[in-house]
N, C-alpha and C positions, 0 to 999 in steps of 0.2 A: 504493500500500500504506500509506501514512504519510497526516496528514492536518496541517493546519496547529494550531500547537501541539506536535506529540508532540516528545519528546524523543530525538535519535537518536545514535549513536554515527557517528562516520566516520573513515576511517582515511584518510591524505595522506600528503603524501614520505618518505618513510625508514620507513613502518608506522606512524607516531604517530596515536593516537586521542582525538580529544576527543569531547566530548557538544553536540551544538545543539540550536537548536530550530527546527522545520519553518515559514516564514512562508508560503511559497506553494509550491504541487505545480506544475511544467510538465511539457510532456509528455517531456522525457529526463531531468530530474532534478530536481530540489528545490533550492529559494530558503531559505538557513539562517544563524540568526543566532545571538548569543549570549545567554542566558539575560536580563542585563539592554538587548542590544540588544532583545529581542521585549514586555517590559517598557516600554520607549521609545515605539516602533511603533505599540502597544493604544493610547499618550495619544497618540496623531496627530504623534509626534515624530520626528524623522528619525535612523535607526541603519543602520551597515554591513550588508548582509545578503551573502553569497557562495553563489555557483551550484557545486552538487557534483552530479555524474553518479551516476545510480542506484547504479551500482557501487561508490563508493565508499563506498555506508550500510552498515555493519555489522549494523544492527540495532537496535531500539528500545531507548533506556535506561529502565530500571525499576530508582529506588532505587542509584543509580550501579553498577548489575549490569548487564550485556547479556544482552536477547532477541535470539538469531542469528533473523537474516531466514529 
């Protein structure tokens, strides 16, 4: 549903939500990193990226609002 690049909401332990950004689709969930780590990545540089299960995307960020999936 996401595509590399988008900006997505996810939610983690205790409900907290932050915003990432999509680096690679797999097939259970998405490779996500943070604004300036995806930043990093584009100039062939090396940045944290972490694996989140479909389930845990909320939804696309637009304008730091949420589109619900």
């Amino acid at each position: 549903m996401f595509k590399k690049g988008d900006r997505v909401v996810v939610e983690g332990y205790g409900r907290r939500r932050a915003i990432l950004r999509v680096w690679e689709v797999k097939q259970r969930g998405y490779q996500l990193c943070t604004e300036g780590g995806f930043s990093e990545m584009q100039k062939g540089r090396v940045a944290a990226i972490v694996g989140f299960p479909c389930n845990d995307i909320v939804g696309l960020a637009v304008d730091e609002t949420i589109a619900l999936c």
